[in-house]
ZAMARGU-4260 file (C-alpha; in steps of 0.2 Angstrom, whole numbers, plus 5000, padded with zeros to 4 digits):
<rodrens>
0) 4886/4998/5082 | 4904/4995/5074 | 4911/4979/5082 | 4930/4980/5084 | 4944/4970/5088
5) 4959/4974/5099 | 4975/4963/5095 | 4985/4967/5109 | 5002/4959/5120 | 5011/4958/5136
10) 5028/4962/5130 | 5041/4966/5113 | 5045/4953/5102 | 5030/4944/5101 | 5029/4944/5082
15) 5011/4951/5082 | 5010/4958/5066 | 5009/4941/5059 | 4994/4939/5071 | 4987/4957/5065
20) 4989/4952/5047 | 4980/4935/5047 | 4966/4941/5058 | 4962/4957/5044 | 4963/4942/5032
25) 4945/4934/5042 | 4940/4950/5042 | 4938/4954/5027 | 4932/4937/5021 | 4918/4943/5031
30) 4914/4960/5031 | 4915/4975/5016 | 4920/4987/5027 | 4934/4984/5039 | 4943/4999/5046
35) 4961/5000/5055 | 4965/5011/5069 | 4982/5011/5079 | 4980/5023/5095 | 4997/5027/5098
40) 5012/5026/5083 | 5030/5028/5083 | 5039/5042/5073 | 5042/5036/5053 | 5033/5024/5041
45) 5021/5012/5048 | 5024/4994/5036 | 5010/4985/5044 | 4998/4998/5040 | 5007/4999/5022
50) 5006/4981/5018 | 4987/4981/5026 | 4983/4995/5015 | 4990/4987/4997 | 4987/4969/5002
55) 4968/4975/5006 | 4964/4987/4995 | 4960/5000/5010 | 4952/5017/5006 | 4954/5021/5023
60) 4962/5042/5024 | 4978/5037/5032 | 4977/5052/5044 | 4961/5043/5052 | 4972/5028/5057
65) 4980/5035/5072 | 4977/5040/5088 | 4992/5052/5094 | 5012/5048/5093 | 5019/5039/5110
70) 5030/5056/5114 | 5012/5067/5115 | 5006/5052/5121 | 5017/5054/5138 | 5018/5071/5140
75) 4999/5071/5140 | 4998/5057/5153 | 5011/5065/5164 | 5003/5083/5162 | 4985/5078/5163
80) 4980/5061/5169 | 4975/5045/5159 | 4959/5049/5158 | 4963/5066/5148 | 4974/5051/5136
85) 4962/5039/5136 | 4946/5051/5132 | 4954/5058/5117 | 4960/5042/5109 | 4943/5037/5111
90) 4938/5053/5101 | 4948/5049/5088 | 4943/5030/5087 | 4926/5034/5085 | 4930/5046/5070
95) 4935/5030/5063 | 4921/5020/5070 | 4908/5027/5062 | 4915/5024/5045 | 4917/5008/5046
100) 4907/4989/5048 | 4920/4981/5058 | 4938/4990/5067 | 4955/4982/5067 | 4963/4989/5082
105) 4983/4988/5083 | 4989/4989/5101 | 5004/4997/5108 | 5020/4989/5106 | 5029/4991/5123
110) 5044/4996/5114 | 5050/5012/5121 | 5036/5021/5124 | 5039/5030/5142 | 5021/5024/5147
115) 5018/5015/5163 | 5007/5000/5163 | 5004/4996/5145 | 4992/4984/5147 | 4982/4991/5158
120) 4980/5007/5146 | 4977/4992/5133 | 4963/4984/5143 | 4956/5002/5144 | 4955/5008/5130
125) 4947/4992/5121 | 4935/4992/5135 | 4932/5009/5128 | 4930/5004/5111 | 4921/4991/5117
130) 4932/4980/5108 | 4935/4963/5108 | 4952/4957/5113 | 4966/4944/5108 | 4980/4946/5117
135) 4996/4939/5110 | 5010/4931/5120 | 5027/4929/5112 | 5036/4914/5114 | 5054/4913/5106
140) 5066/4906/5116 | 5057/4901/5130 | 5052/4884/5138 | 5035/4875/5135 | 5031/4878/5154
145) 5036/4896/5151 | 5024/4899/5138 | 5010/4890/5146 | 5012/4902/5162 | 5013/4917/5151
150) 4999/4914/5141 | 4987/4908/5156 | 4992/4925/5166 | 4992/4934/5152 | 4974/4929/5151
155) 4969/4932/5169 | 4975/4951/5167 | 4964/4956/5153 | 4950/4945/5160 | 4954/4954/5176
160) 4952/4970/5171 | 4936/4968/5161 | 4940/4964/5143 | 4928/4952/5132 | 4944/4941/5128
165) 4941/4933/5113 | 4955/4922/5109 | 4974/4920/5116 | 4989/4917/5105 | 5005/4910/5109
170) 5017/4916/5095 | 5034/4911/5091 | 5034/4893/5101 | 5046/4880/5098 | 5041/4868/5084
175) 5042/4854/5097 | 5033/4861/5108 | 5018/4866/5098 | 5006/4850/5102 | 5012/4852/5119
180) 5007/4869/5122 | 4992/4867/5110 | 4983/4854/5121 | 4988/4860/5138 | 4979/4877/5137
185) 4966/4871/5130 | 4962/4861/5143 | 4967/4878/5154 | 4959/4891/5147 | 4939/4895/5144
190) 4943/4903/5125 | 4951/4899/5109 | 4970/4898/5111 | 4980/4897/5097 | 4999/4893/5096
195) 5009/4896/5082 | 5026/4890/5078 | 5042/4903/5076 | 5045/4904/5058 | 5063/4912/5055
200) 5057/4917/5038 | 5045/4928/5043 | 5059/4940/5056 | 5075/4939/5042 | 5078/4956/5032
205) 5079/4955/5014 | 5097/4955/5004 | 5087/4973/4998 | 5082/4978/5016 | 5099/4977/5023
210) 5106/4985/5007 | 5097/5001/5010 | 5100/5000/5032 | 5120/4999/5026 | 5118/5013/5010
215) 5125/4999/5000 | 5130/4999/4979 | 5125/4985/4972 | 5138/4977/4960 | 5129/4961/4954
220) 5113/4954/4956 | 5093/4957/4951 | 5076/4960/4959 | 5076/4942/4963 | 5093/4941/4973
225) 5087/4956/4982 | 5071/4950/4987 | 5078/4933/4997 | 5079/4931/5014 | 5095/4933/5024
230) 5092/4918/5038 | 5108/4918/5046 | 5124/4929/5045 | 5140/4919/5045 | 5156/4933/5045
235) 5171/4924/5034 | 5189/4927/5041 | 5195/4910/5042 | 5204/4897/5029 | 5194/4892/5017
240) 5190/4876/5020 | 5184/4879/5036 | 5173/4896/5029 | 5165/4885/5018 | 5160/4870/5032
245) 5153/4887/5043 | 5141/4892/5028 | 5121/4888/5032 | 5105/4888/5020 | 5100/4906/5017
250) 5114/4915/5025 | 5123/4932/5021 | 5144/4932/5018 | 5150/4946/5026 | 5168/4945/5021
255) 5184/4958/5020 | 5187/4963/5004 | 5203/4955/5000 | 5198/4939/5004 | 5193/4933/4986
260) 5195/4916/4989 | 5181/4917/5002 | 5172/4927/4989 | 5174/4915/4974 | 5171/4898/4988
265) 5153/4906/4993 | 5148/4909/4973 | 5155/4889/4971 | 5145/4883/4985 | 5130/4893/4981
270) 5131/4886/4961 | 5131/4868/4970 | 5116/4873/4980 | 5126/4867/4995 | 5121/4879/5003
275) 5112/4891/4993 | 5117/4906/5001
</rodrens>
């Protein structure tokens, strides 16, 4: 019987994908045959499953990977019942099952979807799968006690509702609060917890990224340039010397155009790699 595991959350912003990303990596470590399956998918271009897909080596038909978009997804629950969603996402999971030694599954991403009680149709479905689960709580900008009580309900709803929780996930914590959390749950909770720092790095657009969302020319600069994080975004008005004391590692100048000495001061401080910008 294919084994699968359900990565899955509570809420947006939890940087799950990271969590996705390095649980395919143990995957595949371990077993040939490792298949993805995302039941429901926004319109346009799905990048995880890109980057799983050329970072793994998949083979996988990309028309097996997902289940139904949210939009039929809703209009089938609000015509027909959960069950009716629920029974054919199964279908099409076990279309993908059958192939494969072990099943990534990408939970839904509670951003938009017009669906009522995500994770309970999460806990649902990887019962259905008979899935394993690791939920994922995010934890930007939030208090060590915040994230502690998250996490610990978080687990109690998908234990609640019957799901073999494998592992919990606090994503995004403060960096000084890390230890804290780390050793708290764990003392709290009868499964693996896991509690990963927030990495700016990981959520900044690349200088190319933010070139194609703006339709940009570029002037000047290579594949390099392009390709570097934009970690913080400082919008230059101001006298010079004060611009220049505003500027912080990695960030993008957005200046007006007629301001050429705030233009020549960032490509100064830049050179003097304080800051590179």
């Amino acid at each position: 019987m294919t084994r699968s595991v359900y990565v899955t959350g509570i809420d947006r912003g939890d940087g799950r994908q990271v969590v996705e990303l390095g649980v395919m990596e143990l995957l595949t470590r371990q077993v040939d045959r490792v298949g993805v399956f995302r039941p429901l998918v926004h319109d346009g271009p799905d990048r995880l499953f890109e980057l799983l897909r050329a970072r793994y080596r998949l083979s996988q038909d990309p028309a097996t990977v997902y289940g139904m978009d949210y939009h039929r997804a809703s209009a089938l629950q609000a015509e027909q019942g959960t069950d009716e969603l629920v029974s054919a996402l199964v279908d099409r999971f076990h279309l993908v099952a059958r192939d494969y030694d072990v099943v990534l599954v990408l939970g839904t991403d509670y951003a938009g979807t017009q669906l009522p009680d995500e994770l309970s149709l999460n806990a649902r479905l990887a019962n259905e799968f008979g899935a394993s689960v690791i939920p994922v709580v995010g934890g930007r900008r939030q208090s060590a006690a915040s994230v502690l009580a998250e996490t610990r309900n978080a687990y109690r709803a998908y234990d609640g509702l019957g799901c073999d929780v494998l592992a919990m996930v606090a994503n995004r914590v403060a960096r000084e609060d890390r230890d804290e959390i780390a050793g708290r749950l764990a003392s709290r909770l009868p499964v693996p917890t896991y509690v990963l720092p927030d990495e700016p790095a990981l959520s900044a657009p690349t200088v190319a990224q933010i070139a194609q969302a703006l339709g940009a020319k570029v002037l000047l600069g290579d594949d390099s340039g392009l390709a570097r994080d934009a970690l913080d975004f400082v919008f230059g008005g101001a006298m010079l010397p004060n611009f220049l004391s505003a500027l912080t590692p990695g960030c993008l100048v957005v200046t007006p155009g007629d301001r050429a000495d705030l233009v020549v001061g960032s490509l100064a401080a830049h050179s003097a790699g304080t800051p590179p910008i």
